[in-house]
N, C-alpha and C positions, 0 to 999 in steps of 0.2 A: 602522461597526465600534466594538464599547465598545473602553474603554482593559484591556489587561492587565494582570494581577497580575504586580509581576517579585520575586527574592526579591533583597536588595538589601545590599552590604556598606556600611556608613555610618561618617563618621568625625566625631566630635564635638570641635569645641577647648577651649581655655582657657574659653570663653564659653557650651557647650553647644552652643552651634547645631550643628547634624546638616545634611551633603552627603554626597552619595552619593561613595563611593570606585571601587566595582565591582557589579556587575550581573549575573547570568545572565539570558542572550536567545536564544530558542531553541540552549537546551543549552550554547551559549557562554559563557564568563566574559567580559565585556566590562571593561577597566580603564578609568576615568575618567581622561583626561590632562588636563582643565583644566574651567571651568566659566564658559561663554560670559556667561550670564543667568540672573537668580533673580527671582523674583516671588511674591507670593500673593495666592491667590482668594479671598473668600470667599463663600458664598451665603447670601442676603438673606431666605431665608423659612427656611431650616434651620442657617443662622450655621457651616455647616460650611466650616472653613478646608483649604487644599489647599495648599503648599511646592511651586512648581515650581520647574523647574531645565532650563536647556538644557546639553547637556556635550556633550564630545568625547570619543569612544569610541577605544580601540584598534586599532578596525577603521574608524578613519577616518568612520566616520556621524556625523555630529551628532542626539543624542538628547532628546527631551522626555519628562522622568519628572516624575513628582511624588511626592507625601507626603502621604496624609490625617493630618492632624494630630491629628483626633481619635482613630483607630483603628491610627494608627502605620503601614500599610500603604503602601506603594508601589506605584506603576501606570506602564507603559509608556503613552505616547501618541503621538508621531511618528517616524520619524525620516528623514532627507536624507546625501545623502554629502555630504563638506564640497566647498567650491567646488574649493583645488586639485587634487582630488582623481577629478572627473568625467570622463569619458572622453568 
């Protein structure tokens, strides 16, 4: 499965750096309650860089998005329910 486009509310601090606030995910507004992990990638023959982010969603899943850096876009890529959460 490729990674989805998601359209993504982002909040920038004192320092600029951009995290995601809120999310639409099929249809849903998903709010960010906190931000597990941050990483970035970048690839070695196109130097394109990627801002991940694992969060915790509103709806209890834990979610991996990212950031192409270059084109500003954001893309879904996994997501899990969180542990206390499983049935």
């Amino acid at each position: 499965m490729s990674d989805v486009k998601l359209e993504v509310t982002i909040y920038a601090g004192y320092r600029g750096a951009e995290r995601p606030s809120s999310f639409i995910f099929e249809g849903s507004t998903i709010d960010v309650l906190g931000i597990v992990r941050t990483w970035v990638e970048e690839e070695h023959k196109t130097r394109v860089q990627k801002r991940y982010f694992i969060v915790k969603g509103s709806d209890q899943y834990l979610y991996t998005v990212y950031c192409d850096v270059g084109s500003g876009e954001w893309f879904y890529q996994d997501r899990e329910r969180t542990k206390g959460d499983q049935q």
